[in-house]
C-alpha positions in Angstrom: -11.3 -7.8 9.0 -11.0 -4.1 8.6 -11.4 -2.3 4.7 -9.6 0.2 4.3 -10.3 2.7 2.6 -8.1 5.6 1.8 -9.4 9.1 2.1 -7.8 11.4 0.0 -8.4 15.6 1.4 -9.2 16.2 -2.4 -12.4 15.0 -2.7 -12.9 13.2 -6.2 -9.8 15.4 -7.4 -8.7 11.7 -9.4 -5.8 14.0 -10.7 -4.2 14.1 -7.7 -5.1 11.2 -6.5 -3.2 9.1 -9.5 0.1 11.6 -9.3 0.1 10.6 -5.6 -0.3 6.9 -6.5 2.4 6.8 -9.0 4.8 9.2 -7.0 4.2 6.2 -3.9 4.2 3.1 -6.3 7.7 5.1 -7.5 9.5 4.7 -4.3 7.3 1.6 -3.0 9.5 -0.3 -6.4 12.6 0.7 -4.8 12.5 -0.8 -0.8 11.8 -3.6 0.6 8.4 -3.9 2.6 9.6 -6.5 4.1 11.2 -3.7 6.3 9.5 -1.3 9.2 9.2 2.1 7.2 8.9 5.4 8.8 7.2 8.1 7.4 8.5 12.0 8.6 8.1 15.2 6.6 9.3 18.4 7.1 7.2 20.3 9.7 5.1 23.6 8.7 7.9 25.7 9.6 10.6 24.1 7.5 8.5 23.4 4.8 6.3 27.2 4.3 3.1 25.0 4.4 0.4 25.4 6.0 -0.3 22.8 9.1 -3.6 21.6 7.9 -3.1 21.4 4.3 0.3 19.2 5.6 -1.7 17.1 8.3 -3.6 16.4 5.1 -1.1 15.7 2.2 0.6 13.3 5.2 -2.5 11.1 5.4 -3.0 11.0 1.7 0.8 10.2 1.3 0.4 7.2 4.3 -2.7 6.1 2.4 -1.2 5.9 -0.8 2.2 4.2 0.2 -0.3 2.0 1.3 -2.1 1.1 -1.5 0.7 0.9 -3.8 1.9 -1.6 -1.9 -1.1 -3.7 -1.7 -1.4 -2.5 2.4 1.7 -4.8 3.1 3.8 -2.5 4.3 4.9 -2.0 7.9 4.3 1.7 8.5 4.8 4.0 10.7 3.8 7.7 10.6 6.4 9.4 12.9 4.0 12.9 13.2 1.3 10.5 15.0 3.3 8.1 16.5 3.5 10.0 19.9 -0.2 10.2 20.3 -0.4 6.6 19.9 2.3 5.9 22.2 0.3 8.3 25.4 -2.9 6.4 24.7 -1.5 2.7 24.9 0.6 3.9 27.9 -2.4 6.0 29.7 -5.2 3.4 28.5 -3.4 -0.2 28.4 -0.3 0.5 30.9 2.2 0.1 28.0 5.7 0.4 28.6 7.5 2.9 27.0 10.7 1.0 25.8 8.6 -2.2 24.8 6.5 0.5 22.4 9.8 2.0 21.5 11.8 -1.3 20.5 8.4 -1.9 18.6 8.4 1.2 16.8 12.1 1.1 16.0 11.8 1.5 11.7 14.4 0.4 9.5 14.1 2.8 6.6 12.7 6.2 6.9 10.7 7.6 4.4 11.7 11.4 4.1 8.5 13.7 2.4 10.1 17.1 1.8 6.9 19.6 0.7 6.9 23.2 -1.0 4.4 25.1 -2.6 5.7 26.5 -5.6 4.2 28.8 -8.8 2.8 25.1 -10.6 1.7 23.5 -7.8 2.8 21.1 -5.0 6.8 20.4 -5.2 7.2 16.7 -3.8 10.2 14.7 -2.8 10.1 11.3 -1.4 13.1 9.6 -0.6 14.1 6.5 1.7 17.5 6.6 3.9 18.3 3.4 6.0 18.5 3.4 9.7 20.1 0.3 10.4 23.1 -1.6 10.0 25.9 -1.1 7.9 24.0 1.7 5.7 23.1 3.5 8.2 22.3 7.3 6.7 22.6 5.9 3.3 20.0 6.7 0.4 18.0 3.6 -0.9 15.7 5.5 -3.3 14.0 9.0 -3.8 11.3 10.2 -6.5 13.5 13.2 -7.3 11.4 16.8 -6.8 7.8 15.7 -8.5 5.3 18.8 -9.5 2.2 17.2 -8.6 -0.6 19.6 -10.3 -3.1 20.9 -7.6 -5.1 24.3 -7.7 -3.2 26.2 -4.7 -6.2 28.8 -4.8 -9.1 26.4 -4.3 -7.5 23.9 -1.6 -4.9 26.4 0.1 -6.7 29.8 -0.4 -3.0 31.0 -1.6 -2.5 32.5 -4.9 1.0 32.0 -5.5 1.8 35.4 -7.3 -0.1 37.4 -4.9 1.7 35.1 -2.1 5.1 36.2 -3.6 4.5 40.2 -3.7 3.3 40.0 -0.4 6.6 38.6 0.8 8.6 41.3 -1.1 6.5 44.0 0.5 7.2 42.1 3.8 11.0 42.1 3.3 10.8 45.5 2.0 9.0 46.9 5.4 11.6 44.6 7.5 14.9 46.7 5.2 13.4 49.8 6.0 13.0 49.1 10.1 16.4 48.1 10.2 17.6 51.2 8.0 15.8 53.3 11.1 
């Protein structure tokens, strides 16, 4: 048997840790793990965050969905899925739609990231893909400040972040003026 243990890109940052736990356990209440769940969040570009810091939050979301649901649910992360799929097709000559029909999730679990002035802004919610439902919402945590020190983990202060975009859209009004 395999422990698993999760690895949170915080270090001993318990903080976060426990806001990520009960922001998980939050939605976890609300679907059935009885169901495959899909796991997708907005890419850098959509959500302004950097692709390492997200890479990170994603594993600490996965490993906390997990946990608050005692590592019962059926999970899929959909930003890794298609390096798993290449390796059991290149290494154990897996066949695409037998991986696919596998794969196929039932509920998608929608993380929707921004960094604003107090932190991480977090939404979780859970839309069904199947049947009768299909598109409809089955639970979200609403947006969730979860308290984390942009500066130390992201290197970003927030304020300094903002005036830099004003300057930036300044510059970009005055090209366009010439």
């Amino acid at each position: 048997a395999t422990l698993y243990t999760p690895f949170f890109a915080y270090g001993n940052d318990t903080s976060f840790r426990q806001q990520l736990h009960k922001l998980s356990t939050s939605i976890m209440n609300n679907i059935s793990i009885e169901k495959k769940i899909s796991l997708k969040s907005l890419s850098p570009e959509e959500s302004g965050i950097p692709k390492e810091f997200l890479k990170k939050l994603i594993n600490d979301i996965e490993a906390s969905l997990l946990e608050a649901s005692n590592f019962e649910v059926d999970l899929v992360v959909r930003s890794k899925i298609d390096d798993v799929w290449s390796e059991a097709i290149e290494f154990n000559n897996a066949k695409f739609e037998e991986i696919f029909k596998e794969a196929r999730a039932e509920v998608m679990l929608m993380l929707t990231p921004r960094i604003i002035k107090d932190g991480l802004e977090l939404n979780l919610s859970a839309y069904s893909l199947q049947g009768e439902n299909i598109g409809k919402t089955l639970a979200s945590t609403g947006s969730v400040i979860i308290d984390i020190d942009l500066k130390r983990h992201l290197g970003i202060n927030i304020e300094e972040y903002n005036a830099q975009m004003e300057q930036i859209l300044e510059q970009i009004k005055e090209v366009r003026k010439s």
